[in-house]
C-alpha positions in Angstrom: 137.5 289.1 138.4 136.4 285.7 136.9 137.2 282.2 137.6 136.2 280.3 134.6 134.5 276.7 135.5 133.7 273.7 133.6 131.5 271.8 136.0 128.9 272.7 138.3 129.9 272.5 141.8 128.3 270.1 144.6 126.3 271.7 147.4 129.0 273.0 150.1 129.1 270.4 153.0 129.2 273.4 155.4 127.2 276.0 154.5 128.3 279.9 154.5 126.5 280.9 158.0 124.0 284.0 157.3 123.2 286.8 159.7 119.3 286.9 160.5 118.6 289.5 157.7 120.5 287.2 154.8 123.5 288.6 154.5 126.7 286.7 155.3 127.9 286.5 159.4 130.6 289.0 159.8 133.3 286.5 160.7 134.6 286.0 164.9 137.8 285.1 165.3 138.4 281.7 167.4 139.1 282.4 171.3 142.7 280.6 171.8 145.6 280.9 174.3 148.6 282.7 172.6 150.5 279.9 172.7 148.3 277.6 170.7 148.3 280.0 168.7 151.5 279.8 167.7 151.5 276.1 167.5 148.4 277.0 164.9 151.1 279.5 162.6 154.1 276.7 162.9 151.2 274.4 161.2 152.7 270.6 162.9 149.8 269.1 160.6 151.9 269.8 157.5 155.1 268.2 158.9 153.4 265.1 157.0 155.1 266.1 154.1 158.4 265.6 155.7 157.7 261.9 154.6 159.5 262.5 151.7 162.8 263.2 153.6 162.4 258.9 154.4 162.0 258.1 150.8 165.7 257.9 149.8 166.9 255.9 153.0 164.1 253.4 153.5 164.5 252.5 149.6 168.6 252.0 150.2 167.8 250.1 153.2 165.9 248.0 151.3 168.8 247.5 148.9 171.1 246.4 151.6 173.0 250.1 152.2 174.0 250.9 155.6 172.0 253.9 156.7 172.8 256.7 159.6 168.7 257.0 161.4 170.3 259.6 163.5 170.9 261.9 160.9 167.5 261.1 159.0 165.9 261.9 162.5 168.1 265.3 162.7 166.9 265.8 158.8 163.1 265.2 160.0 163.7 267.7 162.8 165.3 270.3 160.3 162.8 270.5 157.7 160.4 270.3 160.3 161.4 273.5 162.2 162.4 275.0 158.4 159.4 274.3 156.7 157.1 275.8 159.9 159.5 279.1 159.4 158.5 279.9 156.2 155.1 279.2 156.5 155.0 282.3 159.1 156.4 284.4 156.9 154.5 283.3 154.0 151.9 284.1 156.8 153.2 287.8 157.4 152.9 288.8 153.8 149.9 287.6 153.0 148.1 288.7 155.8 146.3 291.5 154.1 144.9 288.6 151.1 144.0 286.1 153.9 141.5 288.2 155.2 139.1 288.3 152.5 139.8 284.7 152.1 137.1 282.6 153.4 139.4 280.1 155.2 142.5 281.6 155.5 141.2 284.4 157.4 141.0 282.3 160.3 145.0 281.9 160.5 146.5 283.8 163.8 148.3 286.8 162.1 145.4 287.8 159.5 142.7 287.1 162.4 145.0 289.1 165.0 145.7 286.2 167.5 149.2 286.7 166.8 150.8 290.1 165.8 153.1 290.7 163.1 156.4 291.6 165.6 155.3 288.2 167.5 155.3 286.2 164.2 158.2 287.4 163.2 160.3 286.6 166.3 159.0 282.9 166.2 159.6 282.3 162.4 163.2 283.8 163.3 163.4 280.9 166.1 162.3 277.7 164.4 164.8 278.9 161.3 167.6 278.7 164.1 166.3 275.6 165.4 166.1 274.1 161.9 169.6 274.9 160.9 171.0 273.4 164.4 169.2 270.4 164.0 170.5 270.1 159.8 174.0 270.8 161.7 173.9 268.0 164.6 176.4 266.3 165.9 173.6 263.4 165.3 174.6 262.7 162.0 177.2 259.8 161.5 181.2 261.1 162.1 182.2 263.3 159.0 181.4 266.9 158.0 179.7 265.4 154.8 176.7 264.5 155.1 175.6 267.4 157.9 176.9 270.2 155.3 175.0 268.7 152.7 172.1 268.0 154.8 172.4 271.8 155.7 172.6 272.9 152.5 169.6 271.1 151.3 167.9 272.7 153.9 169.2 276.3 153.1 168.4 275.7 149.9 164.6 274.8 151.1 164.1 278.1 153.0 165.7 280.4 150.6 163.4 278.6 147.5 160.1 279.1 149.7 160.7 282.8 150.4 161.8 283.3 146.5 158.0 281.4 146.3 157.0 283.9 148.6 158.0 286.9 147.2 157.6 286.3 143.5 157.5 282.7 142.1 153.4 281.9 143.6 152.5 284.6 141.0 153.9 282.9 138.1 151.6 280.1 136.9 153.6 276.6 136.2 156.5 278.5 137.9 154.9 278.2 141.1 154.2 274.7 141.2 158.0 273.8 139.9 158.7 275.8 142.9 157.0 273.6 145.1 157.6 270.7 143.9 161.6 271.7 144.0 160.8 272.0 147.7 160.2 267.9 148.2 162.8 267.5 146.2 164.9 268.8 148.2 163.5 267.2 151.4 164.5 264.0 149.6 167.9 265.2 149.1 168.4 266.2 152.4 167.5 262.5 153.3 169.9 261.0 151.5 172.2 263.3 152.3 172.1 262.2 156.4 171.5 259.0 155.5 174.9 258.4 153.5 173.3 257.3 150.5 172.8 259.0 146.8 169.9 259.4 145.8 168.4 257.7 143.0 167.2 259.3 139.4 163.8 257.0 139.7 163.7 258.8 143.3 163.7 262.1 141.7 161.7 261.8 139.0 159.1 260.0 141.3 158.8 262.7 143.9 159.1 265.7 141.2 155.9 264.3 139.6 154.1 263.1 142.6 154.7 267.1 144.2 153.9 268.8 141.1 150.5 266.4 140.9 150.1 267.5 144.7 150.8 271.3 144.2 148.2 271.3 140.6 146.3 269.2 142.9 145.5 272.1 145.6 145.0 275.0 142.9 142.6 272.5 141.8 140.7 271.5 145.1 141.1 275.6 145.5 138.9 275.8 143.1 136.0 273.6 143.4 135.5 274.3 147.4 135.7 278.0 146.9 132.8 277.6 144.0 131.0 274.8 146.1 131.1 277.8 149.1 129.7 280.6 147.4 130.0 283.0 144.0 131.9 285.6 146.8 134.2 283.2 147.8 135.2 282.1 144.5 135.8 286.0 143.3 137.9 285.7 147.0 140.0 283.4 145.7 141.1 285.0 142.6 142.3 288.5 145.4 143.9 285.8 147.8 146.3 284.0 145.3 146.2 285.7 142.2 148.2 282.7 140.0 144.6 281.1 140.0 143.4 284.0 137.5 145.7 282.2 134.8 144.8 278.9 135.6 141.4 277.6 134.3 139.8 274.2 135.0 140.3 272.2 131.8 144.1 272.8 132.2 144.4 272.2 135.7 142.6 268.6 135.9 144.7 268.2 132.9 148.0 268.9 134.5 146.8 266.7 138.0 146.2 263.8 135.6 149.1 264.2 133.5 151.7 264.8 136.6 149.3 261.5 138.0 150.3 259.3 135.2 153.9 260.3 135.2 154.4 259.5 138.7 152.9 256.1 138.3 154.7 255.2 135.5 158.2 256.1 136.7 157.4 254.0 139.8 156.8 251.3 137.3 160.2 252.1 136.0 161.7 251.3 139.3 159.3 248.1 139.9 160.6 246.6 136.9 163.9 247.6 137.3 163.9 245.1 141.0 162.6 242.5 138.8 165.9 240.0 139.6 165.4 240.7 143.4 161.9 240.1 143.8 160.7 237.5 141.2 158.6 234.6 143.0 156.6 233.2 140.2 156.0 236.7 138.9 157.4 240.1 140.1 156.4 240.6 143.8 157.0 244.5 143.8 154.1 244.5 141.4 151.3 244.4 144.4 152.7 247.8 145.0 151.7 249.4 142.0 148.0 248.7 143.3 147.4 251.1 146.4 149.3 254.1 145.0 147.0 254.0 141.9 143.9 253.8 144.3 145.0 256.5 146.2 146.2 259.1 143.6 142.8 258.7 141.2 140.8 259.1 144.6 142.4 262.0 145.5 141.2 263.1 142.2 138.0 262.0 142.6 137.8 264.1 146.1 139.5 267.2 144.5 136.4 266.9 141.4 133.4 267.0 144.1 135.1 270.0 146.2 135.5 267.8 148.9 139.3 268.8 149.8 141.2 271.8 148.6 144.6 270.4 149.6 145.5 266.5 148.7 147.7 266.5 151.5 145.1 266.7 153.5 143.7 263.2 152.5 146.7 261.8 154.6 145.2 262.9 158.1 141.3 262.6 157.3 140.2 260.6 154.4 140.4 256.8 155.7 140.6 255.1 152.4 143.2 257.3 150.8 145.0 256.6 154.3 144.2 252.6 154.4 145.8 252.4 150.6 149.4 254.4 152.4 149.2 251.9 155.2 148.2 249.1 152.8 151.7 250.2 150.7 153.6 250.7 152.8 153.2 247.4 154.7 153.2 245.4 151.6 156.9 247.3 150.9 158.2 246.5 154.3 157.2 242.7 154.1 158.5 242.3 150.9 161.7 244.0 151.4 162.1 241.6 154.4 161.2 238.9 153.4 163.8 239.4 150.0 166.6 240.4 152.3 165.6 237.0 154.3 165.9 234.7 151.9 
């Protein structure tokens, strides 16, 4: 199988370790206690995308709305525990595929730390603990907002084993798919929060997810060809949707899915014009560090250096320092608005 490419990969910053004849080191799985383990197949690291479910309330806050934080905590929790669920099944299934995979072979089920009956048990418990939490008595009096919440996140787990099943092997499908799935994390933030969610809101985190999701079949790419001619026929047996993509279409689609989500954020930046007009529009500064930060992820996807953009969020401390810079910049202005 082929994977076309357009450019010619950097060196790989960790080169493929060779046995003394040449030939590539059988691989040894990692020694770990079962129970790290687990915490390894419930991957906590990718609870940073449960940012999202803050979106819709911090941005009503801002506009003055009364918000309930003990249901956007109970939400957190939810699509915490939800979201760790249906990575072990995902897990489960492809188990077989993550073994030839480079990378993935070192996950606990396709490496053997964890068996499949094992895995199965704890995907079963964090989906209970999920739905409790969507279902707390946490969330503001009224059966509302926790039925909706719940049904957001119902709606979260029954899309990402649809994914699972079917939809990762249907190119553009797949990423919609994803990208539904922070949609819906937004949704169920609102939904505890008491507030409805914006259309800006949406169409923000639809693009921004879709430009993440192209974003990693991108980054895919270019670290499995900076690795090694082997590993990028891997990646073509460990998710097949990448022998559809090519190159030229997917740097395409992260910059197009780029530009959208910067523009629509414009949208809402000139929509708070009234609110936030001191000379010129304040909310303007914003538009500065998430420009920075999507075109570097970019940049980083291009020289191999990540194969996931979200993973810019917990090691690359520029893309991090332009989120902290935005963020603070949103909370200062929104106070200092309200203030006056």
């Amino acid at each position: 199988m082929h994977l076309p490419t357009t450019l010619t990969p950097p060196p790989p910053p960790h080169p493929v370790p060779l046995s003394p004849t040449g030939a590539v080191a059988p691989f040894v799985p990692e020694s770990k206690s079962f129970p790290l383990s687990l915490l390894k197949l419930a991957r906590p690291h990718q609870w940073s995308k449960n940012v999202f479910v803050l979106f819709g309330p911090f941005y009503a806050a801002a506009e003055g709305k009364i918000i309930s934080w003990p249901g956007v905590v109970a939400a957190l929790i939810a699509f915490s525990f939800a979201s760790s669920s249906c990575y072990v099944v995902n897990d489960i299934k492809d188990r077989d595929a993550d073994r030839v995979h480079p990378r993935k072979r070192r996950r606990p089920i396709a490496s053997g730390a964890v068996t499949v009956s094992a895995a199965g048990m704890f995907a079963a418990a964090l989906l209970v603990g999920g739905v409790v939490a969507a279902a707390s008595p946490a969330l503001r009096p009224g059966a509302g907002p926790g039925l909706l919440l719940l049904a957001a996140v119902l709606v979260y787990v029954l899309n990402v084993t649809v994914y699972s099943l079917s939809l990762k092997h249907i190119p553009i499908i797949d990423v919609m798919s994803l990208a539904s799935g922070f949609v819906l994390r937004v949704l169920g933030g609102c939904a505890a929060a008491g507030v409805t969610p914006s259309s800006w809101l949406l169409n923000s985190t639809f693009f921004l997810a879709m430009f993440l999701a192209f974003g990693k079949r991108l980054g895919e790419r270019r670290t499995m060809a900076a690795a090694s001619p082997e590993d990028a026929a891997a990646l073509g047996a460990s998710r097949r949707v990448q022998l559809s993509y090519t190159d030229d279409l997917l740097r395409m689609a992260v910059v197009v899915t780029a530009v959208a989500t910067l523009i629509t954020y414009a949208g809402y930046v000139q929509s708070q014009e009234v609110h936030y007009t001191r000379g010129f529009n304040l909310l303007w500064l914003t538009m500065l560090p998430p420009t920075y930060a999507m075109f570097r992820c970019i940049l980083l996807l291009e020289r191999g250096r990540f194969d996931d953009p979200t993973e810019l969020a917990t090691r690359d401390h520029p893309f991090q320092a332009a989120v902290g810079v935005f963020g603070l910049l949103m909370v200062v202005l929104v106070l200092w608005v309200r203030t006056a």
